[in-house]
FITI-490284 format. One record per residue: residue in three letters; residue number from 0; chain; x, y, z of N, C-alpha, C, O, CB in turn. Coordinates in Angstrom, 2 decimals. Glycine has a CB too. Example, Ala and Ser with C-alpha at 12.3 -4.5 7.8 and 13.67 -1.06 7.14 Angstrom:
2
{'ala',0,'A',{13.19,-5.69,7.80},{12.30,-4.50,7.80},{13.20,-3.30,7.80},{14.24,-3.32,8.46},{11.31,-4.47,9.05}}
{'ser',1,'A',{12.85,-2.25,7.08},{13.67,-1.06,7.14},{12.90,0.03,7.87},{13.41,1.14,8.04},{14.08,-0.60,5.72}}
END
This chain:
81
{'unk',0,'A',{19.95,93.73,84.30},{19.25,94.86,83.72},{17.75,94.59,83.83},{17.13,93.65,83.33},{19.68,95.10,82.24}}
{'unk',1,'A',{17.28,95.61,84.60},{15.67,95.70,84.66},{15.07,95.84,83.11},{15.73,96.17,82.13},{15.17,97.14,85.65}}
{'unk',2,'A',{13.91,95.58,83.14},{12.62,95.34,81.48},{12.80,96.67,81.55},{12.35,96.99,80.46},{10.49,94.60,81.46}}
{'unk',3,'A',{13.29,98.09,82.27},{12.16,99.13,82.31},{14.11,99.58,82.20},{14.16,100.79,82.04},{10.54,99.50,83.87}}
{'unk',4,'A',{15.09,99.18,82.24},{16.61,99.84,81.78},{16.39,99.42,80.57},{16.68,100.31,79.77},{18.17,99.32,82.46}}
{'unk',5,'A',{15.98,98.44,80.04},{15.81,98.08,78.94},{15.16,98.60,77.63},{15.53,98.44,76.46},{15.47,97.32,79.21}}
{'unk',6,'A',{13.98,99.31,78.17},{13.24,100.22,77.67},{13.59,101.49,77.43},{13.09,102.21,76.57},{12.39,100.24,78.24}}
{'unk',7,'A',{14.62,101.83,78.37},{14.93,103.31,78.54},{16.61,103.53,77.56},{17.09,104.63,77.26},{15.06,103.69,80.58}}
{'unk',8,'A',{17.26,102.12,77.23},{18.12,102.07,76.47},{17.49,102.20,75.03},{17.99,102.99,74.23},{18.84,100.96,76.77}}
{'unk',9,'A',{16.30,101.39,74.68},{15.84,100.89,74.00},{15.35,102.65,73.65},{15.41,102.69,72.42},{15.04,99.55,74.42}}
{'unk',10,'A',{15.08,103.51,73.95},{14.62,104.59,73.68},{15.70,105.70,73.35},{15.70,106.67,72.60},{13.82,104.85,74.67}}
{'unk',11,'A',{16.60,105.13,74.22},{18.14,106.09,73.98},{18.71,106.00,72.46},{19.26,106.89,71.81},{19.57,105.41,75.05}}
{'unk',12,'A',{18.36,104.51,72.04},{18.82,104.82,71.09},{18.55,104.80,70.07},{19.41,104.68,69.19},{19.41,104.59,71.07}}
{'unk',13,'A',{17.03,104.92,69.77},{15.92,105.37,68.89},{16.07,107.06,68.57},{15.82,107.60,67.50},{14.43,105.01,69.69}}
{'unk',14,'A',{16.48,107.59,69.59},{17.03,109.09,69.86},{17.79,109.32,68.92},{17.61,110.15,68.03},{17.80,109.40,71.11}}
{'unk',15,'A',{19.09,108.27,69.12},{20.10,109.09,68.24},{20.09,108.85,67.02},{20.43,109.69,66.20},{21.38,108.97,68.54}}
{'unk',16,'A',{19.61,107.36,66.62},{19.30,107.07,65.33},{18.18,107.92,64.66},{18.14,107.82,63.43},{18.96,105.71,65.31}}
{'unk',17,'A',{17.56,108.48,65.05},{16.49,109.32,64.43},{16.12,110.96,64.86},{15.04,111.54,64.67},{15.28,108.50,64.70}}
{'unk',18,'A',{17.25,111.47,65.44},{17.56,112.88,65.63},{17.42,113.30,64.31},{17.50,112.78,63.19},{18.94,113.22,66.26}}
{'unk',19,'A',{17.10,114.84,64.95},{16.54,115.52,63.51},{17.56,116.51,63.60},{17.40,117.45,64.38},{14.80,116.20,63.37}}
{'unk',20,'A',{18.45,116.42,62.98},{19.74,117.68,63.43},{19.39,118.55,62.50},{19.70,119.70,62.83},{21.57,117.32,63.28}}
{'unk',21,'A',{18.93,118.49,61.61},{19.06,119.97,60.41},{18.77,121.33,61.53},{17.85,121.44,62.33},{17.36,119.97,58.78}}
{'unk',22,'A',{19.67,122.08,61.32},{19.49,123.42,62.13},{19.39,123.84,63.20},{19.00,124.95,63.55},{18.80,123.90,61.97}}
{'unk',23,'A',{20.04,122.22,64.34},{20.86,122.19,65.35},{21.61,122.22,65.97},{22.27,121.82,65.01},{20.94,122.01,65.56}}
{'unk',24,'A',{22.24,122.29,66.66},{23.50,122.19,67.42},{24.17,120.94,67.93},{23.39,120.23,68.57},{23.33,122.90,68.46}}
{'unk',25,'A',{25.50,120.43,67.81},{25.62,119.66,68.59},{25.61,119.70,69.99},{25.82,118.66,70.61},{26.33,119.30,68.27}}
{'unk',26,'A',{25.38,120.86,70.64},{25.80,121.27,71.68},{23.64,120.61,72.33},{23.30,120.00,73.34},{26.66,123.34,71.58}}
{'unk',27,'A',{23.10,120.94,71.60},{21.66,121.20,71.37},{21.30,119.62,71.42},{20.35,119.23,72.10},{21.23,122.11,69.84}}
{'unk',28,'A',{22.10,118.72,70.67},{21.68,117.09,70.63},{22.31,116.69,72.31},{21.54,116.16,73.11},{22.69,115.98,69.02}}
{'unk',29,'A',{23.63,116.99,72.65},{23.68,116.18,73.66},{22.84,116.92,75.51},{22.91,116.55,76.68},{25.49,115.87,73.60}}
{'unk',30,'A',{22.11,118.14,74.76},{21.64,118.25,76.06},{20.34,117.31,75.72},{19.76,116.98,76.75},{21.39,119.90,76.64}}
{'unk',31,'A',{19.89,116.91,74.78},{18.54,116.21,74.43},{18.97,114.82,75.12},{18.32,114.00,75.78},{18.10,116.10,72.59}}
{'unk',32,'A',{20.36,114.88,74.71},{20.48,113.06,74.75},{20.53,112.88,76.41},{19.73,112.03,76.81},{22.26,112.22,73.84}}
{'unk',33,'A',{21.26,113.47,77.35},{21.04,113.94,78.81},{19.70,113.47,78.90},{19.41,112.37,79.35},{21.22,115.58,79.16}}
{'unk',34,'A',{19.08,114.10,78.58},{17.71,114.09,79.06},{17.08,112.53,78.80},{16.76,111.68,79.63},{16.84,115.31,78.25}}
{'unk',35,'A',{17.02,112.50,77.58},{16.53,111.12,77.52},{17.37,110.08,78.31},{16.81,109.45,79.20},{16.47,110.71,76.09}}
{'unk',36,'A',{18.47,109.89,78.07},{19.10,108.91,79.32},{18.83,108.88,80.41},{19.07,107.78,80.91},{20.21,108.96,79.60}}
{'unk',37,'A',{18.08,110.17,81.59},{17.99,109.78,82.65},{18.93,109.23,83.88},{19.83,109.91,84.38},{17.38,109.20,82.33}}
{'unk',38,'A',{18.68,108.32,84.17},{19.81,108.07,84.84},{20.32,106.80,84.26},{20.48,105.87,85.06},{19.60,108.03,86.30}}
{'unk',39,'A',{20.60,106.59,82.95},{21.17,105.57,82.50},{22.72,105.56,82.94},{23.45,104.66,83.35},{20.93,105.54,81.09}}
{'unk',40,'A',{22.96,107.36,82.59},{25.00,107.37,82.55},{25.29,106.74,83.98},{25.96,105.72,84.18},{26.00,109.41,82.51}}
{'unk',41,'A',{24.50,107.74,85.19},{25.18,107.11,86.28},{24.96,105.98,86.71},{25.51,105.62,87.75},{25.12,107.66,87.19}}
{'unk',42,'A',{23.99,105.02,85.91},{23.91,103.23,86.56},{25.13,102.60,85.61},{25.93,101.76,86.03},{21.97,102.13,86.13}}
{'unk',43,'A',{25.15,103.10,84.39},{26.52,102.52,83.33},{27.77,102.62,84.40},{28.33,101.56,84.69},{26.92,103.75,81.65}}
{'unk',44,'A',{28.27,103.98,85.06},{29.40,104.45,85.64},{29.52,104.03,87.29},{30.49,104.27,88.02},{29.37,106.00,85.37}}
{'unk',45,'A',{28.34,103.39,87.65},{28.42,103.05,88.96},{29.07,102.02,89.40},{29.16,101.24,88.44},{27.41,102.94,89.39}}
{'unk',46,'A',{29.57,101.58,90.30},{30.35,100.92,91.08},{29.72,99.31,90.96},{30.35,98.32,90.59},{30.36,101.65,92.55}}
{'unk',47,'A',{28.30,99.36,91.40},{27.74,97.90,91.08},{27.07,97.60,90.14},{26.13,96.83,90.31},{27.04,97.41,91.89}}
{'unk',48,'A',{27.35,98.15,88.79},{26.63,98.54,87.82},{27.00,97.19,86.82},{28.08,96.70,86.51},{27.00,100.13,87.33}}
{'unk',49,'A',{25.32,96.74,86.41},{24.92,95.75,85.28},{26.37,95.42,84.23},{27.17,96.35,84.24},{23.52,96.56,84.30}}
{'unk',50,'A',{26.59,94.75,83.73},{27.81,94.35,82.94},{26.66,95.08,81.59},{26.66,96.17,81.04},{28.47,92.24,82.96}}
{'unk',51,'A',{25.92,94.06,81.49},{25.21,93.87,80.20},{24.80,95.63,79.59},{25.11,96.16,78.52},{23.63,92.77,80.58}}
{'unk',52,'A',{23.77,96.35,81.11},{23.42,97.80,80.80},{24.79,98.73,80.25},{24.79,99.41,79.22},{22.78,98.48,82.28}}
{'unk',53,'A',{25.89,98.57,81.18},{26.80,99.29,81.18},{27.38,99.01,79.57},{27.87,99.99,79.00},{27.68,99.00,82.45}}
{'unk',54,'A',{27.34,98.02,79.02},{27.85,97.84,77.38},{27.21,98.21,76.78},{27.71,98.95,75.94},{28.08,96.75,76.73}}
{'unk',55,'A',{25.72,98.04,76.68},{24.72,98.47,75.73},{24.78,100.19,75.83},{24.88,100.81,74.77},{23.14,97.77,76.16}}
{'unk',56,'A',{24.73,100.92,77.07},{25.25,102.59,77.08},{25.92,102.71,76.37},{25.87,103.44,75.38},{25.87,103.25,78.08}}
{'unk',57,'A',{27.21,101.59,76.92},{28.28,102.57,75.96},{28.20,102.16,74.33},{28.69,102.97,73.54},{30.09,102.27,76.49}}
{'unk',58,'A',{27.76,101.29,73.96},{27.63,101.27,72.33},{27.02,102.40,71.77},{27.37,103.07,70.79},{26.81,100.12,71.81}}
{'unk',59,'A',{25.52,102.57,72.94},{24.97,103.81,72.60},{25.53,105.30,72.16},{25.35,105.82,71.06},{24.38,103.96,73.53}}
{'unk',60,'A',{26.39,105.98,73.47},{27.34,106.60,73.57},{27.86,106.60,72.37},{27.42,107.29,71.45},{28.04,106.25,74.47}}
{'unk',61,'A',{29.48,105.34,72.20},{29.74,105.96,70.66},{29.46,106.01,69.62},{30.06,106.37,68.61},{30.39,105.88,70.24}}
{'unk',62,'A',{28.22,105.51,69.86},{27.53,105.84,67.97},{27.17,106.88,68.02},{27.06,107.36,66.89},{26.18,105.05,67.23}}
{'unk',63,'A',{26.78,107.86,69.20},{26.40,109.05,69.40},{27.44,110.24,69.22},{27.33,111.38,68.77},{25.89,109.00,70.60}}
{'unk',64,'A',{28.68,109.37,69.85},{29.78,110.19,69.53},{30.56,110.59,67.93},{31.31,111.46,67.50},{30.67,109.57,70.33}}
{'unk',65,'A',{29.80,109.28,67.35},{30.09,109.23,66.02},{29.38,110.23,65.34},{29.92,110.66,64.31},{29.84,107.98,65.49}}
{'unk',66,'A',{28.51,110.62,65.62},{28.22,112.12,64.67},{27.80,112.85,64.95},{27.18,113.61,64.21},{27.64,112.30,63.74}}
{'unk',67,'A',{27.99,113.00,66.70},{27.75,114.41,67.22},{29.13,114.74,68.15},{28.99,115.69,68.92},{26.19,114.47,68.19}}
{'unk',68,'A',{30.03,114.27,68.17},{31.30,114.56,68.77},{31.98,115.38,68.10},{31.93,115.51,66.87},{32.07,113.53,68.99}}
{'unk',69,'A',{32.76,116.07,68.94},{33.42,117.40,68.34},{34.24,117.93,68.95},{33.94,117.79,70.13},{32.71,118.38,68.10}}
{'unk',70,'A',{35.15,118.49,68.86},{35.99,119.58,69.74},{35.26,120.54,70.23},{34.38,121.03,69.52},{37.04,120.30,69.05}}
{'unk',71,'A',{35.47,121.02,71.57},{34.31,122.36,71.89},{33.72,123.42,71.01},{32.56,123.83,70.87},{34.86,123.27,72.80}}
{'unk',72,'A',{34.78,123.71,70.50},{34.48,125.13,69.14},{33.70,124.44,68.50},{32.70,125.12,68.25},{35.80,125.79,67.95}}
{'unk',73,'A',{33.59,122.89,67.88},{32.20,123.08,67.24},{30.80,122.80,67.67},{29.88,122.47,66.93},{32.22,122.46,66.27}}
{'unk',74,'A',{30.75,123.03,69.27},{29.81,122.62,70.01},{28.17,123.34,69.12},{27.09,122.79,68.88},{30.24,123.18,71.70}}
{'unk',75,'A',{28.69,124.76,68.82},{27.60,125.30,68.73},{27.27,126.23,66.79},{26.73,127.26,66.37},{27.73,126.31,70.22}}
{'unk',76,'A',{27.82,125.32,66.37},{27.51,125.40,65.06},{26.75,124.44,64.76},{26.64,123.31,65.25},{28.49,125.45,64.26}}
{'unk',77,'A',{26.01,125.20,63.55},{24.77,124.80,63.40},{24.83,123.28,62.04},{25.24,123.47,60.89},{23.84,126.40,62.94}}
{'unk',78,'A',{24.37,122.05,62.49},{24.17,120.61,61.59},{23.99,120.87,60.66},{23.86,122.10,60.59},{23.23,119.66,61.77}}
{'unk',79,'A',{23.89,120.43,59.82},{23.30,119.90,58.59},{22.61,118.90,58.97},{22.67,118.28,60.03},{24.17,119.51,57.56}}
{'unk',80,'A',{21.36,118.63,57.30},{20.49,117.78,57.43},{21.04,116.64,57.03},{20.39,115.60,57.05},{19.41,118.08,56.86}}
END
């Protein structure tokens, strides 16, 4: 893992820990979280892909999934604070 995957994890998951959901969507957090990852998903999912990056994503991931995961129907109802 490059200083600068490192940074960009390191930012991923400053994201989710400090999302401001009041009067968002979940649908609304994971296009944010897209964005900030960059191309983290496809170096995690790639073929010659970092052991170390690819674990630290995915921890990222399910803590993300932990309170913005949902069945589709509740993609677009609106959070609480």
């Amino acid at each position: 893992m490059t200083p600068e995957q490192s940074r960009q994890l390191d930012a991923l998951e400053s994201f989710v820990v400090n999302y401001q959901r009041a009067g968002k969507t979940r649908r609304q957090f994971w296009e944010e979280f897209t964005v900030t990852s960059g191309d983290l998903e496809r170096l995690a999912f790639g073929d010659d892909t970092d052991g170390d990056l690819s674990n630290r994503y995915f921890e990222i991931l399910d803590f993300a999934h932990e309170g913005y995961g949902g069945p589709p129907e509740q993609q677009d109802e609106i959070l609480e604070g």
